[in-house]
C-alpha positions as CSV (number, residue, x, y, z in Angstrom):
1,X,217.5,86.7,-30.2
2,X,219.9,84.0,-29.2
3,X,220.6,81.4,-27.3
4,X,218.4,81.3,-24.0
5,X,217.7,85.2,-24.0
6,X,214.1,86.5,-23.6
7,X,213.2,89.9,-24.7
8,X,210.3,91.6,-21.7
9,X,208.3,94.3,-22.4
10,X,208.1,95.8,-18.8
11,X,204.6,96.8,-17.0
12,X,203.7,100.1,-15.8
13,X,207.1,101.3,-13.3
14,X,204.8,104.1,-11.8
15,X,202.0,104.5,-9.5
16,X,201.0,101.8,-8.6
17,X,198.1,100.8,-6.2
18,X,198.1,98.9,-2.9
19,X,195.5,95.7,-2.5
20,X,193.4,98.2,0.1
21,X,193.3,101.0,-3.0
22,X,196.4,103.4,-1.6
23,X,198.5,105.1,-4.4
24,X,201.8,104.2,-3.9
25,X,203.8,106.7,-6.2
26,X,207.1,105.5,-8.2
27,X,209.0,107.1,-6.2
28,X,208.6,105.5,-2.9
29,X,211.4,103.5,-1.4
30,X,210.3,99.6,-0.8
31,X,212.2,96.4,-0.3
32,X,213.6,94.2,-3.0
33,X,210.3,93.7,-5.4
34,X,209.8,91.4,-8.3
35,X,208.8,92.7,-11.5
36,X,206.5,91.5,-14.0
37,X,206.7,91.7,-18.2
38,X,205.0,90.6,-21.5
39,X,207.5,88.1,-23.0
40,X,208.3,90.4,-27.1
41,X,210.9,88.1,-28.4
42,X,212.9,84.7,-27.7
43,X,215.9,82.9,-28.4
44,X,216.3,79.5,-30.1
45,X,217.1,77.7,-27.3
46,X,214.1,78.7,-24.8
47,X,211.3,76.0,-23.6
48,X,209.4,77.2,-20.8
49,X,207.9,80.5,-21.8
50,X,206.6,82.2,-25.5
51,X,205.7,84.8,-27.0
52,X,203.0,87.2,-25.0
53,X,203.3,85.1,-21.4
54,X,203.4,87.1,-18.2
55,X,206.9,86.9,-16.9
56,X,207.9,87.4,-13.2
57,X,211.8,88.4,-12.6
58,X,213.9,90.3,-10.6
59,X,214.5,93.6,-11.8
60,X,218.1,93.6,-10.2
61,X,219.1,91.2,-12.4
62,X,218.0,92.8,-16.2
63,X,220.3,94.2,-19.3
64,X,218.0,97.3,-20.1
65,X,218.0,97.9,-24.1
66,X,216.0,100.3,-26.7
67,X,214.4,99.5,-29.2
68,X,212.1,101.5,-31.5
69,X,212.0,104.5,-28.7
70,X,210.7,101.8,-26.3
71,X,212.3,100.5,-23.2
72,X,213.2,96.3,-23.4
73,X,214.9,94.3,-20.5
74,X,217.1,91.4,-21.9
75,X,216.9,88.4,-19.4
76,X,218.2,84.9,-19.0
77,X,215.8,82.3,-19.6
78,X,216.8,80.9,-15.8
79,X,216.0,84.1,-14.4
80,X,213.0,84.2,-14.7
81,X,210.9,83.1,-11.7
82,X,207.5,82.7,-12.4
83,X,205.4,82.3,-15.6
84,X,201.6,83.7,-15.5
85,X,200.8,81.5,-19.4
86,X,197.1,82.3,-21.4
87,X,197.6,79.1,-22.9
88,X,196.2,76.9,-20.0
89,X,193.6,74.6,-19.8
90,X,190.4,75.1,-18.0
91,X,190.4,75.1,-14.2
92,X,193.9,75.4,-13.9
93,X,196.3,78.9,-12.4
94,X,197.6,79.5,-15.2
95,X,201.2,80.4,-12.9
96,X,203.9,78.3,-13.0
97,X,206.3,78.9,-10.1
């Protein structure tokens, strides 16, 4: 990786589930959604999120590769919106927005 790119492993794209337990099936139309991903790889130059973070990004905004018969999405390090980090300490979010 260089530079400021970030390598996301995406989540699930399907079915997904509404807060009150209704399927919503992958293909149902819906306004402009964010999209969240497992942080594979990074460039040199990145600061604010590692390896394994929760990423939060706009799926508009994504360079789709393949790699290894699985689907990547190459992003900007300034792209990405939110952060949702492991590495907290106690009693904190553990999002950054």
């Amino acid at each position: 990786m260089l530079h400021d790119r970030v390598l996301v492993s995406l989540e699930n794209e399907g079915e997904r589930r509404s807060g009150g337990g209704i399927l919503i099936p992958a293909t149902a139309s819906v306004g402009k959604r964010l999209a969240w991903g497992e942080v594979v790889a990074t460039g040199a130059n990145v600061r604010q999120v590692e390896l394994g973070d929760r990423v939060l990004f706009d799926p508009e905004d994504r360079g789709e590769v393949e790699l290894h018969g699985r689907d990547y999405v190459l992003l900007r390090e300034r792209d990405i919106h939110a952060v949702a980090a492991r590495r907290v300490e106690d009693g904190q979010t553990g999002l950054y927005l």
